[in-house]
DSSP file (Angstrom, degrees, kcal/mol; ACC not computed):
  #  RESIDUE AA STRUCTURE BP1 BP2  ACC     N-H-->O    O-->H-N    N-H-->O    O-->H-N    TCO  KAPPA ALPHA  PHI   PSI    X-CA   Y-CA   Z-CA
    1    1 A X     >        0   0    0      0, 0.0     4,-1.7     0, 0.0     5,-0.1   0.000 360.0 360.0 360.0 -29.8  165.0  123.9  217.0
    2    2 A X  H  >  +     0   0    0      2,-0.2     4,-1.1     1,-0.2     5,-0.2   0.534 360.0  53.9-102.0 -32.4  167.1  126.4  218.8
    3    3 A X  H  > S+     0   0    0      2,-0.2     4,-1.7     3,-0.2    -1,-0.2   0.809 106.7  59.6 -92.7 -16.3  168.5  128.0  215.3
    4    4 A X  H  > S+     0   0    0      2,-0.2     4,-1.5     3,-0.1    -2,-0.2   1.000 105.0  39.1 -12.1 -92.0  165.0  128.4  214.5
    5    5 A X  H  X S+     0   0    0     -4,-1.7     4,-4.0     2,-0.2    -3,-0.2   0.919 116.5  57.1 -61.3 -36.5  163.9  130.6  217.4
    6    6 A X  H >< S+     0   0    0     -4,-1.1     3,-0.8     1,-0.2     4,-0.5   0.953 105.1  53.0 -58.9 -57.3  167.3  132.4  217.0
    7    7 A X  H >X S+     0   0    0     -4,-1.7     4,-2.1    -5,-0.2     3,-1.5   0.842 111.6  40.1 -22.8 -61.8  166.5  133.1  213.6
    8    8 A X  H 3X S+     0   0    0     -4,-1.5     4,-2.2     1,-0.2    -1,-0.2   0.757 111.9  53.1 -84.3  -3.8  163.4  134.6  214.1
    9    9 A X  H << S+     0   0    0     -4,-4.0    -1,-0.2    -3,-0.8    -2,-0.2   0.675 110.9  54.4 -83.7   8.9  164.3  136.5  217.2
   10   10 A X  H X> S+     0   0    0     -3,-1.5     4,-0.9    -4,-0.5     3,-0.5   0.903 112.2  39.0-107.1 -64.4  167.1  137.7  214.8
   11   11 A X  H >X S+     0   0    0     -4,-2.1     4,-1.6     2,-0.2     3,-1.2   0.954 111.7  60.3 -58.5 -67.8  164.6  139.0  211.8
   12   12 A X  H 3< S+     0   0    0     -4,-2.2     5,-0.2     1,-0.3    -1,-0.2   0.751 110.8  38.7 -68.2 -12.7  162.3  140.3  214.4
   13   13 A X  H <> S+     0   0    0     -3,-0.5     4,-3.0     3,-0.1     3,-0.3   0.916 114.1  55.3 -70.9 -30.2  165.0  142.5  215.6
   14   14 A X  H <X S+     0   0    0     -3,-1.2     4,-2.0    -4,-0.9    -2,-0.2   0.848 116.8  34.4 -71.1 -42.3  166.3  143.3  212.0
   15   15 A X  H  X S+     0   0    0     -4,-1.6     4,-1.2     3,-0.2    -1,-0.3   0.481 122.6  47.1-118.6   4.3  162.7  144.6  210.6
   16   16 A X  H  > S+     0   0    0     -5,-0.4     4,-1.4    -3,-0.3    -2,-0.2   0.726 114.2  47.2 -99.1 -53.5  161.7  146.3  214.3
   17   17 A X  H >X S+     0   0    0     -4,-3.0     3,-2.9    -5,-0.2     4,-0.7   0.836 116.1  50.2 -21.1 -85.6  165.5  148.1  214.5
   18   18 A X  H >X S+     0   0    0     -4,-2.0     3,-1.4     1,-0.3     4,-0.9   0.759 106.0  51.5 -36.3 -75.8  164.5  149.1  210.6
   19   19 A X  H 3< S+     0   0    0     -4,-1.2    -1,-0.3     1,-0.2    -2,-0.2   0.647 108.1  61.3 -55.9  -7.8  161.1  150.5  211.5
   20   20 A X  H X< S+     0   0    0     -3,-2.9     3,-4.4    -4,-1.4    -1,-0.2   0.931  91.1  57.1  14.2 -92.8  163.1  152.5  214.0
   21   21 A X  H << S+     0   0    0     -3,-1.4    -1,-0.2    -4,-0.7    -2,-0.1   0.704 114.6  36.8 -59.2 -20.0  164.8  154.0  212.1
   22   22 A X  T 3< S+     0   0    0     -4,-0.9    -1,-0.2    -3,-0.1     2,-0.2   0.385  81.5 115.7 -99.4   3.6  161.3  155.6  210.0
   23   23 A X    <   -     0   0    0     -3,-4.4     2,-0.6    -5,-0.2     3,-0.0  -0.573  69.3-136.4 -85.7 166.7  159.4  156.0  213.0
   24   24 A X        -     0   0    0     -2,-0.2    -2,-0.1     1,-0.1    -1,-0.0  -0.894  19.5-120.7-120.0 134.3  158.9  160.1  213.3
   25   25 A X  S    S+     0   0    0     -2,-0.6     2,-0.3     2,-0.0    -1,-0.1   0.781  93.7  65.3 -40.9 -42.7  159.6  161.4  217.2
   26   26 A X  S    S-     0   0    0      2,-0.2    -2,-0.1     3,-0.1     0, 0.0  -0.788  84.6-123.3-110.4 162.6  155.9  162.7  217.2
   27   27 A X  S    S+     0   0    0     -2,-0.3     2,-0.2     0, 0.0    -1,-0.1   0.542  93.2  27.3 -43.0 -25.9  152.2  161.1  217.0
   28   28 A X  S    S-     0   0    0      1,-0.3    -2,-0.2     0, 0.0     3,-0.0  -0.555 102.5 -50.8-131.3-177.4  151.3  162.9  214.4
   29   29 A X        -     0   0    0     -2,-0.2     2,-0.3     4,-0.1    -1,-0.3   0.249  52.2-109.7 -29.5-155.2  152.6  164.7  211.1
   30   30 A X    >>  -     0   0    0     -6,-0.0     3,-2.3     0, 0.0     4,-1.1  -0.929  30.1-111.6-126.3 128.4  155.3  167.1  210.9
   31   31 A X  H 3> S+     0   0    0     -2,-0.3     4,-0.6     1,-0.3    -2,-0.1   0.308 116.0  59.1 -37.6  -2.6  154.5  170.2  210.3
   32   32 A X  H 3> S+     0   0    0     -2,-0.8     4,-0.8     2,-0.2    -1,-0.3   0.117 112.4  48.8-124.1 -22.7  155.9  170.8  206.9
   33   33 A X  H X> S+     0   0    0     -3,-2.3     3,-2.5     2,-0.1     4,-1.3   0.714 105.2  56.9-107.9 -66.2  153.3  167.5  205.8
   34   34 A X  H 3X S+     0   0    0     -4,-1.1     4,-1.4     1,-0.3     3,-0.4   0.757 112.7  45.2 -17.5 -66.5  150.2  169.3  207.7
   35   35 A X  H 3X S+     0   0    0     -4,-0.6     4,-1.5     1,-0.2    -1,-0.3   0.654 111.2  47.9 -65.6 -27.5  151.1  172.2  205.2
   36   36 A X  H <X S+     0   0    0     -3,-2.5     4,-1.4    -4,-0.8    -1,-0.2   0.877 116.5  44.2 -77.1 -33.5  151.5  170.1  202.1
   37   37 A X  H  X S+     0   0    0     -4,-1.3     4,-2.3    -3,-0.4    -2,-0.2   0.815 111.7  57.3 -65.4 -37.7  148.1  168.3  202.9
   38   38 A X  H  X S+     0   0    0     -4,-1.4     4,-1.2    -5,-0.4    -1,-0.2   0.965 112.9  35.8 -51.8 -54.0  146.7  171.7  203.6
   39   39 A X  H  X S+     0   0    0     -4,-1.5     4,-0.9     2,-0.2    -2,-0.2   0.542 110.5  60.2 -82.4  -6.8  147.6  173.2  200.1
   40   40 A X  H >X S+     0   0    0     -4,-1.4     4,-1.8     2,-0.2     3,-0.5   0.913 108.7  52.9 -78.0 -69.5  146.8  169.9  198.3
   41   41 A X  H 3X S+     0   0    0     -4,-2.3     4,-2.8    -5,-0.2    -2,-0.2   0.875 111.5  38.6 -10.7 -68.9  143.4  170.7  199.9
   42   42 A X  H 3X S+     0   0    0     -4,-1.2     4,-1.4     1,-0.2    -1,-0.2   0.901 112.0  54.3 -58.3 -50.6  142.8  173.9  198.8
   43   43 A X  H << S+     0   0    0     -4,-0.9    -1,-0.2    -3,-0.5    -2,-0.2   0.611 112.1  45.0 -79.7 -24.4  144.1  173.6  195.7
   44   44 A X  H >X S+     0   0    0     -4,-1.8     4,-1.1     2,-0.1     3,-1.0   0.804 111.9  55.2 -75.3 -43.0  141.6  170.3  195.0
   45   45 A X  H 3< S+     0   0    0     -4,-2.8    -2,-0.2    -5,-0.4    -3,-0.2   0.868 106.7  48.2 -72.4 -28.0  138.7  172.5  196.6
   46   46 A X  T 3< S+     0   0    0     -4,-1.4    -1,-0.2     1,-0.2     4,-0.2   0.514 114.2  49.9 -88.8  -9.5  139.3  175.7  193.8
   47   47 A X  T <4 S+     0   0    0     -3,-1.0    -2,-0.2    -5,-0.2    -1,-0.2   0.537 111.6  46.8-114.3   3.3  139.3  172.9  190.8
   48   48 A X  S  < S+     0   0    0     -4,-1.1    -2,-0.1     1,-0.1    -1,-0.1   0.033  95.1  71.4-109.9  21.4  136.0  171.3  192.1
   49   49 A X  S    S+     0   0    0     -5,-0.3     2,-0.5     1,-0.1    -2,-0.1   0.768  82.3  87.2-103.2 -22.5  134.6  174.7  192.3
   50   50 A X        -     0   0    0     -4,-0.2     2,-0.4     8,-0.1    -1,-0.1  -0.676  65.3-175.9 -75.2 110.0  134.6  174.5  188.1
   51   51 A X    >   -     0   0    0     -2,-0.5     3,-3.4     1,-0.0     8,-0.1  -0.947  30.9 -91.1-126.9 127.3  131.4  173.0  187.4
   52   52 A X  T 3  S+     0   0    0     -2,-0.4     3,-0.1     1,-0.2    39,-0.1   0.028 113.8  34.4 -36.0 129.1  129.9  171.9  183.7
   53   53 A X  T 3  S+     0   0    0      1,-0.6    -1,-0.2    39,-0.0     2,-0.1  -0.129  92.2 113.9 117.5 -33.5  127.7  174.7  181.9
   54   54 A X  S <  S-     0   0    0     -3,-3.4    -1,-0.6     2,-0.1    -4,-0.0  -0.436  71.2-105.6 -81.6 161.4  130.2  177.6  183.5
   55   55 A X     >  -     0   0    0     -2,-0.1     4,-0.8    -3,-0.1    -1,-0.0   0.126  20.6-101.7 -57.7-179.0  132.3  179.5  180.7
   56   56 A X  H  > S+     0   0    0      2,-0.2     4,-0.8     1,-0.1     5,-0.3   0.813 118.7  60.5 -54.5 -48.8  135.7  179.5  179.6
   57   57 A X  H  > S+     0   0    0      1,-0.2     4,-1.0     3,-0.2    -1,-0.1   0.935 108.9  45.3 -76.5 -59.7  136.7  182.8  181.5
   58   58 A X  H  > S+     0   0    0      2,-0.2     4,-1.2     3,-0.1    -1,-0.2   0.922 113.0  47.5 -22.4 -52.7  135.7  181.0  184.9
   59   59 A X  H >< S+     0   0    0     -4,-0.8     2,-2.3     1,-0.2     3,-1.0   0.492 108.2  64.2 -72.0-119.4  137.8  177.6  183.8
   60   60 A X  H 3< S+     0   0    0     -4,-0.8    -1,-0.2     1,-0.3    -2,-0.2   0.209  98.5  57.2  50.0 -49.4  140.7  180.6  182.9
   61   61 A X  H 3< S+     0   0    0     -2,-2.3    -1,-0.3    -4,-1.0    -2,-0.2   0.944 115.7  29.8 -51.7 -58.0  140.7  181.3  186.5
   62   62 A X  S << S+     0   0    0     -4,-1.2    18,-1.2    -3,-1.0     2,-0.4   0.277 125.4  13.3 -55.5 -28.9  141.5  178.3  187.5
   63   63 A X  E     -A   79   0A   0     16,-0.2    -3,-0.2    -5,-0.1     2,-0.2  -0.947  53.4-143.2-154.7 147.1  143.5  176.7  185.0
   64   64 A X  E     -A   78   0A   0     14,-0.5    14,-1.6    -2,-0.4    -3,-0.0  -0.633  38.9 -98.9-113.3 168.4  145.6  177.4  181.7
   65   65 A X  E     -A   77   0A   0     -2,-0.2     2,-0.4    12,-0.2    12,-0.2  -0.335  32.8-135.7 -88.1-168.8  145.7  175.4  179.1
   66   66 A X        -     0   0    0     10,-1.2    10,-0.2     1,-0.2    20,-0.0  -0.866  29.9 -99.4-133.5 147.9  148.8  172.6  178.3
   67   67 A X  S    S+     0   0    0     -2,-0.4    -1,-0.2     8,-0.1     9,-0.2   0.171  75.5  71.2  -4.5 146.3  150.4  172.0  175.3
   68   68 A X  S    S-     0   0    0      2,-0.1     8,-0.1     7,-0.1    -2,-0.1  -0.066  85.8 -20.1 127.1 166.1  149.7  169.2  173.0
   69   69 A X        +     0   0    0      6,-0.1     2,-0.3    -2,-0.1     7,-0.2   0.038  68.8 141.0 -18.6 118.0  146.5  168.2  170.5
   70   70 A X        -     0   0    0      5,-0.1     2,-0.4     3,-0.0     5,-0.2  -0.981  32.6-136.0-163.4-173.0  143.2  169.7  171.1
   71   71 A X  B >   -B   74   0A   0      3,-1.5     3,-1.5    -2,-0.3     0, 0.0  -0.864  43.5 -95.9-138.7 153.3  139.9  171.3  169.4
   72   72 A X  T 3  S+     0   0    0     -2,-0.4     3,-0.1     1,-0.3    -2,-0.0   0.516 128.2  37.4 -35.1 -26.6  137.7  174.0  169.7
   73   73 A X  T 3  S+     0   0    0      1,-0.1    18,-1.6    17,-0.0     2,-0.3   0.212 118.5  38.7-115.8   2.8  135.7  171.5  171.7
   74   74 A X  E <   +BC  71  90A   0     -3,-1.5    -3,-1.5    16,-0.3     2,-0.3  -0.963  63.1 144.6-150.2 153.2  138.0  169.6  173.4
   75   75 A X  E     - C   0  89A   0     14,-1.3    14,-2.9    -2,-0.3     2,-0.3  -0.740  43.4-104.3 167.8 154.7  141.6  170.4  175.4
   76   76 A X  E     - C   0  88A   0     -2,-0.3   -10,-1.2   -10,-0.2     2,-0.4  -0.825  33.9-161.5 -79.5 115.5  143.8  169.6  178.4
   77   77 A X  E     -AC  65  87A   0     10,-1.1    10,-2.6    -2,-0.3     2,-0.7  -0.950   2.0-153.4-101.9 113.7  143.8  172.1  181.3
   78   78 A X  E     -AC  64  86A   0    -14,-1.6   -14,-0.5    -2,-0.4     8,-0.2  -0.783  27.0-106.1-115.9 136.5  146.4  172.4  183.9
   79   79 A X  E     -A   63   0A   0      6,-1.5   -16,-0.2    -2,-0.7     3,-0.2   0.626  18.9-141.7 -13.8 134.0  146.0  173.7  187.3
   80   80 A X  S    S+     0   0    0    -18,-1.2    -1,-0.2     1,-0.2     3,-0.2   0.541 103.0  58.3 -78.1   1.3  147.6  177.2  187.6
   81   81 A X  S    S+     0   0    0      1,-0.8     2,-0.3   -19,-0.2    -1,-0.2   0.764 121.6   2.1-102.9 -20.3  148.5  175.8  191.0
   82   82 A X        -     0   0    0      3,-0.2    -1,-0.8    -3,-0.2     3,-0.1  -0.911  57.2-141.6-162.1 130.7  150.6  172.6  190.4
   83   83 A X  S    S+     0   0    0     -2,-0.3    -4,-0.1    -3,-0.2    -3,-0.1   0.489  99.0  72.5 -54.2 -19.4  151.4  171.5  186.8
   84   84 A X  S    S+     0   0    0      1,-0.1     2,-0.6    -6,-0.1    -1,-0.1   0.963  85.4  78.0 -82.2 -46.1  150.7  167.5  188.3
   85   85 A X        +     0   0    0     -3,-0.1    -6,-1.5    -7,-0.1     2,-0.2  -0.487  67.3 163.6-108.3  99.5  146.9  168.4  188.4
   86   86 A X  E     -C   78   0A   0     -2,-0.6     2,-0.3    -8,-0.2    -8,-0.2  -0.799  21.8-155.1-115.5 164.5  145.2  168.2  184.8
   87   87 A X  E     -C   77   0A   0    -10,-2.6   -10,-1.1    -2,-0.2     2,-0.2  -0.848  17.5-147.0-133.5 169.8  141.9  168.0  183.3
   88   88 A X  E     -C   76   0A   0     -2,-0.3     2,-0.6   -12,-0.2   -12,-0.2  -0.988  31.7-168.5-131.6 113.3  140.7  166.8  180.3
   89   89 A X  E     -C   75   0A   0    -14,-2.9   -14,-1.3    -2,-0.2     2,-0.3  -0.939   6.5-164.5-119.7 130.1  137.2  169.6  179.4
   90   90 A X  E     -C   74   0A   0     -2,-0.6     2,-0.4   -16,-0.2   -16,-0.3  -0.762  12.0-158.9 -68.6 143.0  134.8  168.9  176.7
   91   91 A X        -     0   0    0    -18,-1.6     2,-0.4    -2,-0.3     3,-0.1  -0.910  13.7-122.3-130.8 170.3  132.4  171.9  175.5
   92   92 A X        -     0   0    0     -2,-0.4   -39,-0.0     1,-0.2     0, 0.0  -0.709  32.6-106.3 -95.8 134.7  129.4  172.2  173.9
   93   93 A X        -     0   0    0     -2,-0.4     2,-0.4   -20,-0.0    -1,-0.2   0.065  35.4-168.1 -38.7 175.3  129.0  174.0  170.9
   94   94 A X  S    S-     0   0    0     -3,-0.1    -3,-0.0     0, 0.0     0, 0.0  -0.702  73.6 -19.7-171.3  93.8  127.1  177.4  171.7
   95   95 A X  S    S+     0   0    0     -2,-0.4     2,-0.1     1,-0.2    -2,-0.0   0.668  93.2 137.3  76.4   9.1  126.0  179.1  168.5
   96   96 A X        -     0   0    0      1,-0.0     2,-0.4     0, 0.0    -1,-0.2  -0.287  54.1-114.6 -71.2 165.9  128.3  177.5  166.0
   97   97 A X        -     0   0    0     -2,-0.1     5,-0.0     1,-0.1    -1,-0.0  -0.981  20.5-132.8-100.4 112.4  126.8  176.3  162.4
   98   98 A X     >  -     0   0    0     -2,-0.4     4,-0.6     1,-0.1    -1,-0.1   0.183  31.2-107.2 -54.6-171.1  126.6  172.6  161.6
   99   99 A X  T  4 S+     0   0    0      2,-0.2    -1,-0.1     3,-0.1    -2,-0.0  -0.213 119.9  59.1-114.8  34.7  128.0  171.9  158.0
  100  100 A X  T  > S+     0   0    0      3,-0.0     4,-1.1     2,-0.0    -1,-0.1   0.265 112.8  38.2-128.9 -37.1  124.6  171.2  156.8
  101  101 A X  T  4 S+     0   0    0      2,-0.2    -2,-0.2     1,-0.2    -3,-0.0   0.732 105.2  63.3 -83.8 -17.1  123.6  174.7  157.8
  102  102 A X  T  < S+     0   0    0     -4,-0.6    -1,-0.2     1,-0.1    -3,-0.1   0.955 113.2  45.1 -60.7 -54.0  127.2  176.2  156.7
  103  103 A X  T  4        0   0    0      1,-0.3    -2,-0.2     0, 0.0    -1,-0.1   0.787 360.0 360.0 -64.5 -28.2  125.7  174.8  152.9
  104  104 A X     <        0   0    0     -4,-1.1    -1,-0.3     0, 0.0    -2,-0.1   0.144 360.0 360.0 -71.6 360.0  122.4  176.1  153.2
Protein backbone atom coordinates (compact mmCIF):
# COMPACT_ATOMS: atom_id res chain seq x y z
CA UNK A 1 0.00 0.00 0.00
CA UNK A 2 2.78 2.32 0.79
CA UNK A 3 4.42 1.97 -2.92
CA UNK A 4 1.15 2.89 -4.05
CA UNK A 5 0.76 6.25 -2.43
CA UNK A 6 4.52 6.81 -3.30
CA UNK A 7 3.79 6.24 -6.71
CA UNK A 8 1.22 8.53 -7.10
CA UNK A 9 2.72 11.27 -5.04
CA UNK A 10 5.62 10.63 -7.41
CA UNK A 11 3.47 11.11 -10.86
CA UNK A 12 1.64 13.91 -9.26
CA UNK A 13 4.93 15.68 -8.86
CA UNK A 14 6.24 14.49 -12.32
CA UNK A 15 3.11 15.97 -14.43
CA UNK A 16 2.68 19.30 -11.85
CA UNK A 17 6.84 19.91 -12.09
CA UNK A 18 6.01 19.40 -16.15
CA UNK A 19 3.14 21.95 -16.16
CA UNK A 20 5.64 24.24 -14.54
CA UNK A 21 7.66 24.28 -16.81
CA UNK A 22 4.62 25.74 -19.62
CA UNK A 23 3.05 27.78 -17.21
CA UNK A 24 3.62 31.60 -18.64
CA UNK A 25 4.75 34.21 -15.56
CA UNK A 26 1.60 36.29 -16.37
CA UNK A 27 -2.42 35.76 -16.19
CA UNK A 28 -2.93 36.41 -19.39
CA UNK A 29 -1.30 36.33 -23.02
CA UNK A 30 1.89 37.71 -23.93
CA UNK A 31 1.94 40.37 -25.82
CA UNK A 32 3.36 39.03 -29.07
CA UNK A 33 -0.10 36.42 -28.90
CA UNK A 34 -2.54 39.57 -28.17
CA UNK A 35 -0.94 40.81 -31.57
CA UNK A 36 -1.24 37.57 -33.48
CA UNK A 37 -5.03 37.21 -32.31
CA UNK A 38 -5.39 40.86 -33.14
CA UNK A 39 -4.28 40.47 -36.82
CA UNK A 40 -5.95 37.08 -37.22
CA UNK A 41 -9.01 39.25 -36.34
CA UNK A 42 -8.73 41.80 -38.71
CA UNK A 43 -7.69 39.84 -41.32
CA UNK A 44 -10.97 37.41 -40.81
CA UNK A 45 -13.18 40.69 -40.47
CA UNK A 46 -11.81 42.19 -44.27
CA UNK A 47 -12.64 38.45 -45.86
CA UNK A 48 -16.23 38.43 -44.30
CA UNK A 49 -16.69 41.88 -45.56
CA UNK A 50 -16.88 39.97 -49.39
CA UNK A 51 -20.40 39.14 -49.64
CA UNK A 52 -22.25 37.03 -52.65
CA UNK A 53 -23.65 39.31 -55.63
CA UNK A 54 -20.41 41.91 -55.12
CA UNK A 55 -17.98 41.86 -58.33
CA UNK A 56 -14.73 40.48 -59.04
CA UNK A 57 -12.91 43.94 -58.62
CA UNK A 58 -14.23 44.06 -54.84
CA UNK A 59 -13.13 40.05 -54.22
CA UNK A 60 -9.53 41.53 -56.07
CA UNK A 61 -9.20 43.68 -53.09
CA UNK A 62 -9.21 41.26 -50.91
CA UNK A 63 -7.81 38.32 -52.38
CA UNK A 64 -5.75 37.02 -55.49
CA UNK A 65 -6.24 34.12 -57.00
CA UNK A 66 -3.98 30.64 -56.34
CA UNK A 67 -2.75 28.46 -58.71
CA UNK A 68 -4.28 25.22 -59.68
CA UNK A 69 -7.70 24.12 -61.79
CA UNK A 70 -10.45 26.52 -62.18
CA UNK A 71 -13.30 28.04 -64.62
CA UNK A 72 -14.65 31.05 -65.57
CA UNK A 73 -17.15 30.20 -62.95
CA UNK A 74 -15.43 28.68 -60.40
CA UNK A 75 -11.70 29.32 -58.67
CA UNK A 76 -9.63 29.27 -55.40
CA UNK A 77 -8.87 32.69 -53.83
CA UNK A 78 -6.19 33.31 -51.35
CA UNK A 79 -6.17 36.01 -48.80
CA UNK A 80 -3.64 38.78 -49.84
CA UNK A 81 -3.01 38.78 -46.17
CA UNK A 82 -1.90 35.14 -45.23
CA UNK A 83 -1.54 32.47 -47.92
CA UNK A 84 -3.20 29.79 -45.00
CA UNK A 85 -6.63 31.57 -45.59
CA UNK A 86 -8.43 30.35 -48.97
CA UNK A 87 -11.74 30.46 -50.47
CA UNK A 88 -13.31 28.46 -52.82
CA UNK A 89 -15.99 31.38 -55.08
CA UNK A 90 -18.59 30.30 -57.41
CA UNK A 91 -20.09 33.00 -59.89
CA UNK A 92 -23.00 33.35 -61.75
CA UNK A 93 -22.98 33.77 -65.20
CA UNK A 94 -23.88 37.60 -66.05
CA UNK A 95 -24.61 38.06 -69.71
CA UNK A 96 -22.96 34.97 -71.17
CA UNK A 97 -24.84 32.87 -74.04
CA UNK A 98 -25.97 29.33 -73.32
CA UNK A 99 -24.99 26.90 -76.13
CA UNK A 100 -28.48 26.64 -77.30
CA UNK A 101 -28.47 30.33 -77.86
CA UNK A 102 -24.64 30.31 -79.21
CA UNK A 103 -26.64 27.89 -82.21
CA UNK A 104 -29.44 29.94 -82.68
Amino acid sequence: MQRRGMFQLLAGAAIGGGNALFASPSDGKDQASQNHVAWVTEVLKRMQAILPGMTREALYQVFTTEGGLSTGLQRTFVSRDCAYFKVDVEFQAVGRLTEMEMVR
